[in-house]
N, C-alpha and C positions, 0 to 999 in steps of 0.2 A: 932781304925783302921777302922772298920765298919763304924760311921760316917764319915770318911776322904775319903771312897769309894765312898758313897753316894752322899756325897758333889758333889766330881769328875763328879761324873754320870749325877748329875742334871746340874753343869755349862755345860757339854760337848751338854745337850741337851741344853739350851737356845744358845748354839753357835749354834747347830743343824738349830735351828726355824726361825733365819732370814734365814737359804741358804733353808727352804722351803717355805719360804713365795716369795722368788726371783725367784722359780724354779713356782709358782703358776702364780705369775705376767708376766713374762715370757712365760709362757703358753695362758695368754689373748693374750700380748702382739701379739704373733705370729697370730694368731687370726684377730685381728684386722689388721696386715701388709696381712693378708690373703682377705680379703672381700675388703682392699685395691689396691693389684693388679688386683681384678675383677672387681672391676668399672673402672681402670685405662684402662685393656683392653676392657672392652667395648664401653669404651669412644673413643679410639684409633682405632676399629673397625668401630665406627659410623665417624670417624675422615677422616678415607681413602675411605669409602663409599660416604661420601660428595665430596671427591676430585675427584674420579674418574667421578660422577654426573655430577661437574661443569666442567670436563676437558672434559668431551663429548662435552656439551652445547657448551663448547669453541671453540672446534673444528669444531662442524657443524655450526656453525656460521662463524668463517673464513672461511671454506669450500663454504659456502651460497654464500658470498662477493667474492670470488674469489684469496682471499690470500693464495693457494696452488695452483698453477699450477707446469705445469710439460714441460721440454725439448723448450727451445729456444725461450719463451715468448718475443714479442715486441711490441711495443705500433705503432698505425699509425695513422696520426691526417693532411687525406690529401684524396685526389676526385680519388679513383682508378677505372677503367672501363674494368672489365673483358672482354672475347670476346664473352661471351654471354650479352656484355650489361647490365651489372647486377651491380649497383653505388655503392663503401664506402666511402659516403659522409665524407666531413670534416666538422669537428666540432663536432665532435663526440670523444669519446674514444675507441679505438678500441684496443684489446688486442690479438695478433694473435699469435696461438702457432702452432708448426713445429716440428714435427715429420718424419724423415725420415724413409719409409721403411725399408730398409738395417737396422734400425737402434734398430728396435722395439725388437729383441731379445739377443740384447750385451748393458753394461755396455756402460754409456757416462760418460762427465764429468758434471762437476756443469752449472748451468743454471742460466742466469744474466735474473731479472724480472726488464723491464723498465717500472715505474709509476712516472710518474709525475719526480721530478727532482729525486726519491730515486731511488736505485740499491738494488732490493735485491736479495742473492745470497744461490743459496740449488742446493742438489741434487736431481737428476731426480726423485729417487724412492720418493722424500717428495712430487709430482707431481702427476696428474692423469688426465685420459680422457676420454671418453666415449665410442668411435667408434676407434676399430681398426682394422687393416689387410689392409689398401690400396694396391692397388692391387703396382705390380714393377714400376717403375719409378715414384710414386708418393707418397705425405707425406699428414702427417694429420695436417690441420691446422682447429683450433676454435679461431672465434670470440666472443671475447666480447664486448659486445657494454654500457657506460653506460649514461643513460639519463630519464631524469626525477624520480630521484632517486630510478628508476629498472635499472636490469642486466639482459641481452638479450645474449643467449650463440647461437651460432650456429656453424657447425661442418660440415667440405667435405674436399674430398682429392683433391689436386691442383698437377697440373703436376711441376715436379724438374725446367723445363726450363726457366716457368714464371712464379713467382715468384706474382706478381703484376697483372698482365694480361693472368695469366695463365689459360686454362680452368678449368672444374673441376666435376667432380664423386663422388661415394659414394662408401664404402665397400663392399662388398659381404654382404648379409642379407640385407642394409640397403635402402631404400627408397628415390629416388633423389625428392626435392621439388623445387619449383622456389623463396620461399620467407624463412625467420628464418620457424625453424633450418636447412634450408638446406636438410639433410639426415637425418632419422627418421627410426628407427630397424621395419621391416617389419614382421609383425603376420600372423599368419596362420587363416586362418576364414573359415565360413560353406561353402557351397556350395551350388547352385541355378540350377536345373536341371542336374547335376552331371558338372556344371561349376562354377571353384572354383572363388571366389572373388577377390583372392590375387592376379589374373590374369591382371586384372584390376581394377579401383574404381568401386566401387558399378553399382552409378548412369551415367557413361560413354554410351556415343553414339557409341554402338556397333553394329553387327548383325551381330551373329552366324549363322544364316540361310544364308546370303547374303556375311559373311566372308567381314565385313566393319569395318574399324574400324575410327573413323571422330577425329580429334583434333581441339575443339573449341576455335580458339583463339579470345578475347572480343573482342566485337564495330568493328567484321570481316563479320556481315550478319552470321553466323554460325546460328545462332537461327532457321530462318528456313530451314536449313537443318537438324538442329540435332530435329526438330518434327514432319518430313516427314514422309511417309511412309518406308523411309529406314529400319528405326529401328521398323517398330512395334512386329517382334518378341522378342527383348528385354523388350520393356515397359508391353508386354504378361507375361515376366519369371517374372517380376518381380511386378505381379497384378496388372498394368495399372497403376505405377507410372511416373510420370514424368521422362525424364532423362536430365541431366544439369551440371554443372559444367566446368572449364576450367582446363582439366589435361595435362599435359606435356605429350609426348610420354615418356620421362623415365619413368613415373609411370604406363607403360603396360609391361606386360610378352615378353620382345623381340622374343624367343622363340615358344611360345605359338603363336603370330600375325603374323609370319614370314610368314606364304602364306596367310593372309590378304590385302586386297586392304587400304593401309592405305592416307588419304586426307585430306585434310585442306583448307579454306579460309582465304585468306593476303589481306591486305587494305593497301594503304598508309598512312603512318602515319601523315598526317597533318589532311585530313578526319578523322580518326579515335579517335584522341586526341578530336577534336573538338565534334564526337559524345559520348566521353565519358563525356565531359565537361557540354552537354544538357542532358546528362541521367541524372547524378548526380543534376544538377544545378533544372530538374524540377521533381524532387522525385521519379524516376520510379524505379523501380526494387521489392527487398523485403525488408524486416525490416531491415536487415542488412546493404544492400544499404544506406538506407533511415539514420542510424543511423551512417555511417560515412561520409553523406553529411553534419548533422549537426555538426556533432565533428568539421571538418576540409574547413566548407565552412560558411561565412557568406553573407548577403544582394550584397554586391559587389562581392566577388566572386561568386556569383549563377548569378548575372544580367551583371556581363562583363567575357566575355571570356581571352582579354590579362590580368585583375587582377585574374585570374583563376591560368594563366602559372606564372605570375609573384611574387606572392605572396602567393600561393598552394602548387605548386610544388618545390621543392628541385632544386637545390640550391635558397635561394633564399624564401623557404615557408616549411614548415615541412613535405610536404608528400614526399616519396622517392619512386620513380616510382615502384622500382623492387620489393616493397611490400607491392602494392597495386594489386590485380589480373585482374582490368581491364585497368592500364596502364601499366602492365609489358610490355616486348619486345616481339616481336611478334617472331625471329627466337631461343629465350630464351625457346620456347615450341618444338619446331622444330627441335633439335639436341639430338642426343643419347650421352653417354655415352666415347663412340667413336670420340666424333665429327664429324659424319659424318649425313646428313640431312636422319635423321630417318621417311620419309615416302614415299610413292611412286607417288603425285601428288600432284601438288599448284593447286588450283585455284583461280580466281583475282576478287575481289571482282569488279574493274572497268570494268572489263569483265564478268560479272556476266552471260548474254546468250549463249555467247561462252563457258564461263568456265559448265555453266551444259549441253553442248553439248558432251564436250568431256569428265562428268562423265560419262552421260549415255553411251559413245561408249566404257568406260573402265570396267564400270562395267553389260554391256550388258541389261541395265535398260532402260525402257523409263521414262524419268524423265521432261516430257515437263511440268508437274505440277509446277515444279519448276522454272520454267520459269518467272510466272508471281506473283509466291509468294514472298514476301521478309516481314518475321517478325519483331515487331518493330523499322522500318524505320521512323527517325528521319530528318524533311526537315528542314536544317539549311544555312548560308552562306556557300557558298566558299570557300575554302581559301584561295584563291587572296582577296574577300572581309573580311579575319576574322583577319590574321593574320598581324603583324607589322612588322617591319624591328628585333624587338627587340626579338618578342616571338618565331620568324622562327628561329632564330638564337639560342635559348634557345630547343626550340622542335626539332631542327636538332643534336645537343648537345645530347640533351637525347636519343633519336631515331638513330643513326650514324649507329649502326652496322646492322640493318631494312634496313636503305638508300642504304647500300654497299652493303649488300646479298642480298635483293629481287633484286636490281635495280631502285629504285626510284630515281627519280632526288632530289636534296637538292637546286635546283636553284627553288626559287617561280612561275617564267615565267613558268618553265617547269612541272608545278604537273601534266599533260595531259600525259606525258610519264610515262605508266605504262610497265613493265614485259610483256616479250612474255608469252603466255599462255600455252607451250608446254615446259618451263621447268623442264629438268629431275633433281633426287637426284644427280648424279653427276654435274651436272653445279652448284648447290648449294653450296655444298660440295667445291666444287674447287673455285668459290668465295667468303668462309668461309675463307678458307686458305689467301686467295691475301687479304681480308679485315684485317688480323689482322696483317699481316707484312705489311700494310699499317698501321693500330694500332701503330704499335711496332716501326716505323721511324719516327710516327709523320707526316704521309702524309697526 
């Protein structure tokens, strides 16, 4: 009986030993499914960390290129001429988005992007832009430009009416230019005698003491006016620097200049092209100068004036007047915001003794020095001698809305009539308007 117990005992433990040897292995086993789901998540960790890396890259790269835009994108591949004269050539790619005021703080619908023969289609918020708040009755539109395998963005608000030839402004904060980007977010900076910078550019032909403020437009005789003694309390504020550059009146504190004697010198434009053609053609200026005569002028165009316009200039040669600073338009400096002719006196560069007669009687100045100065004075043809039936025709083209508002004749015979001397900001003004509904019919 005792043995037959024993027996019992011992088979019950050998059944025992396999279900502990299964409960031991089972033990590993788990174990190992343990150190297995920890590399599995760390793998899977490193896994979404890579994706979220390359989805960035991805994104700022389409971003870079332009494949997100936002609200009303269209392509335009054609010669538009705003009424400041200001060209989008064709042949180019132009990518223009529209934004409408009214529109900036409510839901729209989907947005059709035209590139080339594809259509592509998102919503507005997959979109973005830089510059907002145009002031009412106007939208934001950016161009893109692409060419020579860069992307050129630029950004202004256009008025609702013209769409194509419409003027055009900048937001509130931003900075009106006359070439890309257009408008540009305006900073706050030091101050020079307790006059703040942001008032105007830097190096601007002012005088706070004499309350003058001069807008140098190029190849206008400006030069020596803007080194007279007008300003020498400014070249004083600012340690007896030079002062120079061609600013826009947008780019002054309207505000701030408003009881300023604000004035300018206007050339005709066939004179004028012509002495920009011999600045450039015989290397004066500075470095800068000097280094986009060579970019964009060769042995013929430095040595013939008509292969200057002919093969230079837009349409027709790669440089595009309105973004070059010394063939811009000359009433493209001239107009506020407003559209209306932001300063309080023209003087004619063909009337050069007259016109500094009647600075000195406005600004109470004897300015007979001026009389006999005139700085870098370039003696060149004529332009009954320089010009061809072909290039007048192409410079009157470029130049149209100069011809309309100063008053210059566009007939060759007639380059002798220049502008009465005694026009005010209203006569301006009021021929800004007649010029561009002559613009807008095709007159």
């Amino acid at each position: 009986m005792y043995l037959a117990v024993k027996l019992s005992m011992t088979n019950k433990r050998k059944e025992m030993q396999p279900e502990k040897r299964s409960f031991l292995e089972m033990k590993f086993t788990c174990s190992k499914m343990t150190v297995g789901r920890y590399i599995a998540a760390r793998r899977r960790r490193l896994f979404y960390i890579q994706l979220i890396i390359i989805s960035t890259f991805a994104y700022l790269f389409l971003l870079r290129f332009g494949v997100f835009q936002r609200k009303g994108i269209r392509e335009s591949n054609f010669m538009s001429e705003n009424k400041l004269g200001r060209n989008i050539p064709q042949g180019h790619s132009f990518f223009s988005e529209v934004t409408r005021s009214d529109e900036l703080h409510r839901p729209t619908s989907n947005v059709t992007v035209i590139d080339g023969n594809k259509n592509i289609t998102g919503h507005p918020n997959n979109f973005s832009r830089s510059m907002d708040g145009c002031p009412e009755g106007w939208h934001l539109e950016i161009l893109r430009e692409a060419a020579n395998s860069q992307q050129h963005t630029a950004q202004l608000c256009r008025s609702h009416g013209n769409a194509v030839n419409g003027s055009w402004k900048c937001a509130p904060g931003w900075q009106k230019l006359s070439v890309d980007p257009f408008c540009i977010r305006s900073s706050p900076s030091k101050s020079v005698d307790g006059i703040s910078k942001r008032r105007h550019p830097k190096y601007a032909s002012v005088s706070h003491n004499r309350k003058l403020l001069f807008v140098h437009v190029p190849k206008a005789g400006g030069t020596s006016i803007q080194t007279s003694f007008l300003f020498d309390d400014q070249r004083e504020r600012l340690g007896g620097h030079y002062l120079g550059g061609h600013h826009e009146i947008t780019t002054f504190d309207k505000q701030f200049f408003k009881s300023y004697h604000k004035f300018c010198m206007v050339r005709h434009p066939c004179s004028r092209l012509i002495s920009v053609w011999a600045f450039y053609s015989q290397d004066l200026g500075n470095a800068v100068n000097k280094q986009w005569a060579n970019k964009f002028m060769d042995n013929e165009t430095r040595s013939s004036f008509d292969a200057f316009v002919e093969h230079t200039l837009y349409p027709g040669g790669p440089v595009k007047t309105d973004k070059q600073v010394h063939l811009q338009t000359q009433i493209g400096m001239l107009f506020d915001e407003e559209e209306q002719f932001g300063l309080d006196q023209v003087l004619i560069f063909e009337k050069w003794e007259d016109s500094m007669d009647q600075l000195g009687k406005k600004i109470n100045a004897n300015v007979t020095i001026l009389k006999s100065t005139h700085m870098n004075f370039s003696r060149h043809k004529t332009c009954q001698e320089t010009y061809t039936s072909k290039t007048w025709a192409k410079m009157t083209q470029i130049y149209a809305m100069d011809f309309c508002v100063l008053g210059y004749s566009t007939e060759l015979e007639k380059v002798d009539v220049t502008p009465p001397i005694d026009l005010t900001p209203d006569d301006l003004t009021a021929r800004f308007y007649k010029c561009v509904r002559q613009t807008s019919q095709g007159v």
